[in-house]
N, C-alpha and C positions, 0 to 999 in steps of 0.2 A: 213946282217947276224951278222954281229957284235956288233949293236947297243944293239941286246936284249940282251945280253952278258953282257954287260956293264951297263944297266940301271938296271939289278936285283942287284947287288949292291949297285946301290945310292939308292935304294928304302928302302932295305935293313935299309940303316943307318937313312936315313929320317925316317922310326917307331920308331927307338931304340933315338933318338933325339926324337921324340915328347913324348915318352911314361915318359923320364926322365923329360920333362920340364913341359909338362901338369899333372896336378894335377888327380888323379884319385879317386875315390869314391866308396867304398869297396859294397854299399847300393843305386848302381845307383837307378836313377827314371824313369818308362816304361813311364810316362808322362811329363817327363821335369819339374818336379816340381810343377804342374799346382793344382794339390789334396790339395795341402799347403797351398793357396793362400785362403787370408779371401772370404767366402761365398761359396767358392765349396767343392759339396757333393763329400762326400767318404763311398767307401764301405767296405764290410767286408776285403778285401787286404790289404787298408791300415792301417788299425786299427789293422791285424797281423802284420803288418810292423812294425808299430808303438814298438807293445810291443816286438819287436824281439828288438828294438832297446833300450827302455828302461832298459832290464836287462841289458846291459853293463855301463847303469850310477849306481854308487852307491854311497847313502846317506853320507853325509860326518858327523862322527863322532864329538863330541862335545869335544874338549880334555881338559884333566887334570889340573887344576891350578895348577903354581908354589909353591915352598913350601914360607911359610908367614916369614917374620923372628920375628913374635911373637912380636909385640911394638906396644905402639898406644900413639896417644898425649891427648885422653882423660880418664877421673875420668870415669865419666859416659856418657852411650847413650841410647836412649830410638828413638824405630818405634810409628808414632802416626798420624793417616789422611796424609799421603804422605808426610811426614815429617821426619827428623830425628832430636833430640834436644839433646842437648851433656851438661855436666858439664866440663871447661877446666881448673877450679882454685883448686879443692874441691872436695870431696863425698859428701857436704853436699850444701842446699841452692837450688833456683831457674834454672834450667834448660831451657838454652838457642835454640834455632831455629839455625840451623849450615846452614851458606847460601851458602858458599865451603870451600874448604880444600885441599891447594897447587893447586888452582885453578879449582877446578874438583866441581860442582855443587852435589843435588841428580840425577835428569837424567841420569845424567854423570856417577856418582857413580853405580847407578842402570844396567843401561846396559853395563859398563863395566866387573862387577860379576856375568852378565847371558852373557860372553861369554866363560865360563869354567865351570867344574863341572855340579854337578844336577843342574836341573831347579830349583827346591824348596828348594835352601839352600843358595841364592844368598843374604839374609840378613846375614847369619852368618858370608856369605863372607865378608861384609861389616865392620862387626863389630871383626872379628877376624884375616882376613886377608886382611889390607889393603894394606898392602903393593902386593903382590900379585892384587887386584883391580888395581892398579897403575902399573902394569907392564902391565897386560891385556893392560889397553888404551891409551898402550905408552907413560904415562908422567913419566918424569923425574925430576918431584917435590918433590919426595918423597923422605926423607933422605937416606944415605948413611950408618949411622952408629948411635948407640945410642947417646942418650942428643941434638942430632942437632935439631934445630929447624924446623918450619916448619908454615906457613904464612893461620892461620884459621880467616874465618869471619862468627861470627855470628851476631844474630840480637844486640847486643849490641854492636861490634863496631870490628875493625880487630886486631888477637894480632897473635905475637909469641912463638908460645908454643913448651917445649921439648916434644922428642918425645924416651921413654925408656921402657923398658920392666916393670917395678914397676906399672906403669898406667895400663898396658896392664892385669895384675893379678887384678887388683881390679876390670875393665872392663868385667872382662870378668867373673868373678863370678856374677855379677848382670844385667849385659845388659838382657837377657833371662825373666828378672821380670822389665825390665823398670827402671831398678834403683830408683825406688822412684819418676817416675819425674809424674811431677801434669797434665802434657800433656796429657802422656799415661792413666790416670786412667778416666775411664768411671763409674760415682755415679749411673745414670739409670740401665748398665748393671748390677754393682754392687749389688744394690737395689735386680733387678728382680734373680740376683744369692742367694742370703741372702732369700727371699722369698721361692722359690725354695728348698733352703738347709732347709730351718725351715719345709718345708711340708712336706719332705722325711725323716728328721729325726723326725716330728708328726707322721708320717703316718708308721713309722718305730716300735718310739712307742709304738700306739696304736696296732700293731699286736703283739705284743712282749706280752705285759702287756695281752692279749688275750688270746694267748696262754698259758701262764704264769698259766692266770683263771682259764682256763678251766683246764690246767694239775692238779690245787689243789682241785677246786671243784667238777670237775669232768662235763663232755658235759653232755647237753640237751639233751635228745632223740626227735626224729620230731614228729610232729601230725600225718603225712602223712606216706604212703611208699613212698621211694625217690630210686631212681638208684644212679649208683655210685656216678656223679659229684652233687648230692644232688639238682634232679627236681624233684617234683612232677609227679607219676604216674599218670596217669588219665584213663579212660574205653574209647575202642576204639571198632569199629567195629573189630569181630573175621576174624583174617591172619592166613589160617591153613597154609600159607607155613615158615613164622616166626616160628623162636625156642627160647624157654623158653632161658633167660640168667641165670638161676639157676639151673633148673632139665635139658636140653636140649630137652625136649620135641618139637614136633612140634605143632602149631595151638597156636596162644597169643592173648590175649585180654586188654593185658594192655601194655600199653607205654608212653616214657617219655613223659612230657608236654613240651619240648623244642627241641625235636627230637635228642635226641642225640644216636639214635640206640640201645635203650636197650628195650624191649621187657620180659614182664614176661606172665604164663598162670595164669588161674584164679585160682589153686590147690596153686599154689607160691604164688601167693597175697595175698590169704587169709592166709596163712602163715604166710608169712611176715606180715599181718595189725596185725595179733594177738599176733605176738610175738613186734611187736612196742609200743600197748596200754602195753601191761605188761611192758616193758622196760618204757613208758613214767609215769605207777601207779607207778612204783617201785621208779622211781626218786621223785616226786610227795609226795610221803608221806617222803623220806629224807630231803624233802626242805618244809616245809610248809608256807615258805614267798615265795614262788614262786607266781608269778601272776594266772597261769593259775589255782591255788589253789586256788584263791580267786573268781578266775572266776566262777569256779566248787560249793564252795560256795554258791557263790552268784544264781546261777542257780537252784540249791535245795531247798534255801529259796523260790524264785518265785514260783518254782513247789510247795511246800509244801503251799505255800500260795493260789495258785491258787486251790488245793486239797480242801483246808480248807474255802473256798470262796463257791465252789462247794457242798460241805455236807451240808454248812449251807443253802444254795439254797433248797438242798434236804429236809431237815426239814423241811423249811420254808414252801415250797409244800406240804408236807405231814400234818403237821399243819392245813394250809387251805384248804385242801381236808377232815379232821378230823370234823373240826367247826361245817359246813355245814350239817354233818352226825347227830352231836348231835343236833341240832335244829330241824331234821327231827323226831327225837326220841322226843323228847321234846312236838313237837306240838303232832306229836302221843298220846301220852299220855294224854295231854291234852284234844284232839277232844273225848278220849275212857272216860275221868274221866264224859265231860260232856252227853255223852251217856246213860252212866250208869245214871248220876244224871234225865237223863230224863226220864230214865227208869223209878226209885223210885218214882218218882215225878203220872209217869202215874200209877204206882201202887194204890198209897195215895188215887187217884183221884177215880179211880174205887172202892175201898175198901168204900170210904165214899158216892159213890152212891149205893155201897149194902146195906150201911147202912140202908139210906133214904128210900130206898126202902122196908126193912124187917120194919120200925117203921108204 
């Protein structure tokens, strides 16, 4: 009777010992972990699993760079094909290839500036806050205080250059334009911008000066009726359920030539074509160097020539339809002249054998 008395005790302490020494798992596994394991299928449970556990991780923010203390050891820097090329003597003259700088390469430079701040501002970083780059990737190359030096190699050979805020102001007004270096500039790009620029400001222009024209001499009227964006009407099979775009009538028989949903009836077109020829006469006799004046011209001669081609045709038929008539008359005349002569003739004859005959 007493044992079981005494053993709910040690049992007792035996949980409260394993519970503190074994590790427990808030998101136990019904499978022992087996779902986890590369190549076993899982179904829609663990995939809720899954995302119940994801919201508790969160994305770790990109933090702030330090503030810069504003100094740099070079004139100039220019970005050019994954490169960066520095001036270390000078604003002026050839622009060097910088191979590192207190030991820190471009790579180096580069992904130490994309571990702070915007993603896309990690050249500025470069160029405005180096010191700050150098804190980022732990080196302690970087000076301490203005004028100290600071151990650059570039492609012409390794030097000691100070490092003070004087550099830092010239730096920093021109690095954004490459500072002039012959690296950065692109003649093709160039080129095809200068092209570019000539066409836009041709093309500029020539609508200018157009416009300009037209406001002194005043717009062409069209040959055509045109809808608003200036297409050609054209005659289409009759849509009674379309309505006029001028009177609102239903039932159109004309529309644009490019489809651009404008619909007129045949009361509006003609309309409009009569009030367009008066608008295109009216212009027409202000402008008589206009081509289409010469055209018109030219069109009247033909017709008057071809008129005058014709009449003389007409004559010329009637002419030879004339001729033919007087020779009919002609021989007439003649076949009666000798008629009659034979008449007289048989007259004579008879008369002179009455004669013969009374002797």
């Amino acid at each position: 009777m007493g044992s079981p008395r005494c053993s709910s005790p040690v049992l007792l302490a035996l949980a409260v010992l394993a519970s503190c020494v074994l590790p427990t798992d808030s998101h136990a596994s019904v499978d022992g972990g087996r779902s986890d394991l590369p190549g076993m299928k899982q179904d829609m449970f663990d995939q809720v699993k899954k995302d119940k556990l994801n919201k508790h991780i969160k994305k770790g923010k990109v933090p702030e760079c330090p503030r810069s203390d504003h100094m740099s050891p070079f004139y100039s820097l220019a970005f050019a094909n994954n490169e960066i090329f520095v001036r270390v003597n000078s604003t002026e003259g050839k622009c060097s290839k910088l191979l590192t700088i207190g030991g820190a390469n471009y790579s180096e430079l580069t992904n130490f500036s994309k571990t702070c701040g915007p993603a896309g501002e990690w050249k500025k970083r470069i160029a405005e806050e180096l010191s700050a780059v150098f804190f980022q990737g732990g080196m302690t190359s970087w000076v301490k205080s203005e004028n100290e030096s600071i151990e650059v190699v570039t492609e012409d050979g390794t030097f000691e250059i100070e490092v003070n805020e004087a550099k830092y102001e010239i730096m920093l007004d021109c690095w954004k334009r490459s500072c002039g270096c012959e690296q950065a500039n692109n003649p093709i790009a160039r080129m095809i911008m200068m092209a570019l620029l000539v066409i836009a400001v041709g093309g500029l222009g020539f609508d200018s000066f157009k416009v300009l024209w037209d406001k002194f001499r005043g717009k062409k009227p069209a040959k055509h009726v045109q809808c608003k964006k200036g297409h050609k009407m054209e005659e289409v099979k009759a849509a009674p359920r379309n309505y006029c775009d001028i009177c609102g009538q239903a039932g159109t028989t004309y529309q644009c030539s490019v489809s651009c949903n404008y619909d007129l009836c045949k009361v509006c077109y003609k309309a409009s074509k009569k009030k367009q020829k008066d608008e295109l006469a009216a212009w027409l006799e202000k402008h008589p160097d206009d081509p289409d004046n010469k055209e018109e011209k030219k069109d009247k001669k033909e017709k008057k020539d071809k008129k005058d081609k014709g009449s003389d045709k007409e004559d010329d038929e009637k002419s030879g339809s004339e001729a033919p008539e007087k020779d009919d008359d002609q021989k007439s005349e003649k076949s009666e002249d000798k008629t009659e002569k034979s008449d007289t003739e048989a007259d004579k004859s008879e008369k002179s054998e009455d004669k013969e005959e009374d002797e």
